[in-house]
N, C-alpha and C positions, 0 to 999 in steps of 0.2 A: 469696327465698321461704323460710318457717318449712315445715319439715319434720318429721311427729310421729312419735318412735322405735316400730314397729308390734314389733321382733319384742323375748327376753324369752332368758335364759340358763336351765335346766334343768340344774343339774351342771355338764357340761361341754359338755351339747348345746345350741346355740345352734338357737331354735326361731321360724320366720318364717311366718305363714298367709294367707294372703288368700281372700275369697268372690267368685266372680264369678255373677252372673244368665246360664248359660250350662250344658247338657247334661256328665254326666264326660267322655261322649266328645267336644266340641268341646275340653275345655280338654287333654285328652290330645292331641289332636293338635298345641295350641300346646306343649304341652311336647316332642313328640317329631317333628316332621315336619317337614324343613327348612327350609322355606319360612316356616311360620311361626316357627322358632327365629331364624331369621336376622334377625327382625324384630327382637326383643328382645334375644337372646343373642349369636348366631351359626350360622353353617349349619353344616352337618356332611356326610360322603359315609362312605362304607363300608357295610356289611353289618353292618345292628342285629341284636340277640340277643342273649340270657345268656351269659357268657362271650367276648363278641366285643369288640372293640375298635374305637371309630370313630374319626374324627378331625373335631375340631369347632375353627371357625374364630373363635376369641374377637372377633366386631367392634367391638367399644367398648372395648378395652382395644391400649394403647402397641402401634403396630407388626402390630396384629391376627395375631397370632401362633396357627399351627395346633398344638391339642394333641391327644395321644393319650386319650381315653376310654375307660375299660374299662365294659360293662354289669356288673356283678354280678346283678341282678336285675331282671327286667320282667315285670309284672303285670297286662298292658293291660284295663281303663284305672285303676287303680287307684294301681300301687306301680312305682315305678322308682328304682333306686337303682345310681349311678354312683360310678366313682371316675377321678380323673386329677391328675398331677403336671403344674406348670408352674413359673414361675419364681417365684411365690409360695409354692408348696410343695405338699403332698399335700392334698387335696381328697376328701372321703369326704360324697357328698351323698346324701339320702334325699327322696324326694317320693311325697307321701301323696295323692291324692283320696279325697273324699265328696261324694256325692248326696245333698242334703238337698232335699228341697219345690224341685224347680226351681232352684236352686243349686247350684253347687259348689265345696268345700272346697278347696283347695293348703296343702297342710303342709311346711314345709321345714325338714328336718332335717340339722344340719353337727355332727356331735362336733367338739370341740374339745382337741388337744393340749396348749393350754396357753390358758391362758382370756387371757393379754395379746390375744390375735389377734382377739378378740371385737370390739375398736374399730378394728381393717378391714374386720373380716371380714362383721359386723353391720350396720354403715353399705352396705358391699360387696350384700348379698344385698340387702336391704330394696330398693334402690337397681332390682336386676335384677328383684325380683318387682314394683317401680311399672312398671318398662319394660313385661313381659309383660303388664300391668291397661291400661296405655297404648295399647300395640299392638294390643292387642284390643278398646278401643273406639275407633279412628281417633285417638286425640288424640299432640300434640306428644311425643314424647318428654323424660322429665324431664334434668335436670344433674345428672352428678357430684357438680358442687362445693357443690352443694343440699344434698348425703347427709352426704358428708368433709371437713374433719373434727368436721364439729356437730355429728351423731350420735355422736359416737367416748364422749365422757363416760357417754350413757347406756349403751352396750353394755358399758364396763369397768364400772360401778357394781355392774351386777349381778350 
């Protein structure tokens, strides 16, 4: 399966959007409510809020390894912006919604410490925002190896 590179480098911000036919509040809740993170991402348990720390359960990665999450920021349903260390490294993620005409927006925003990481990193997200478009309209979940490493050229290019 051809896979077409959706997101685009900014600097050093590495920037991935998708629109879904769906209320800000239905797809806020796919981003933050366990049940459906676990569909895409992974679940999570603790006590959400700015400044609080969860821990979420990587499911589609080696060994599904629980990490620590910190909220920095949450804007329901608008703006929620995370950060968390694992064995890839530190993680500083941004996620934007908009309501447009019965749509809505997902913006996803990762600064980049050093732009090599963009041909994981870029393949990596793209990869996670088809799962979350997937999960939310009943269909198969996509493959990995669909993303990595074919995707990997256009994310360093740019």
């Amino acid at each position: 399966m051809t896979i077409k590179p959706t997101g685009q480098l900014h600097g050093n911000n590495l920037i991935i959007s998708r629109m879904f036919y769906a209320s800000i509040d239905e797809v806020w809740m796919s981003l933050t409510k366990s049940a459906y993170t676990k569909q895409w991402f992974g679940g999570w348990k603790g006590q959400p809020g700015p400044g609080k720390t969860i821990q979420v359960q990587l499911a589609h990665e080696k060994g599904q390894p629980w990490v620590d999450v910190l909220i920095k920021e949450c804007e329901a349903p608008r703006r929620l912006v995370v950060v968390m260390n694992d064995d890839q490294g530190f993680w500083h993620i941004e996620l934007s919604l908009t309501e447009l005409n019965e749509q809505t927006e997902l913006r996803l925003v990762q600064p980049l410490s050093d732009l090599k990481l963009a041909g994981y990193v870029g393949p990596g997200w793209q990869y996670y925002l088809d799962m979350l478009v997937a999960s939310r309209e009943g269909k198969p979940l996509p493959l990995f190896e669909d993303y990595y490493p074919a995707l990997k050229p256009h994310y360093l290019r740019e």
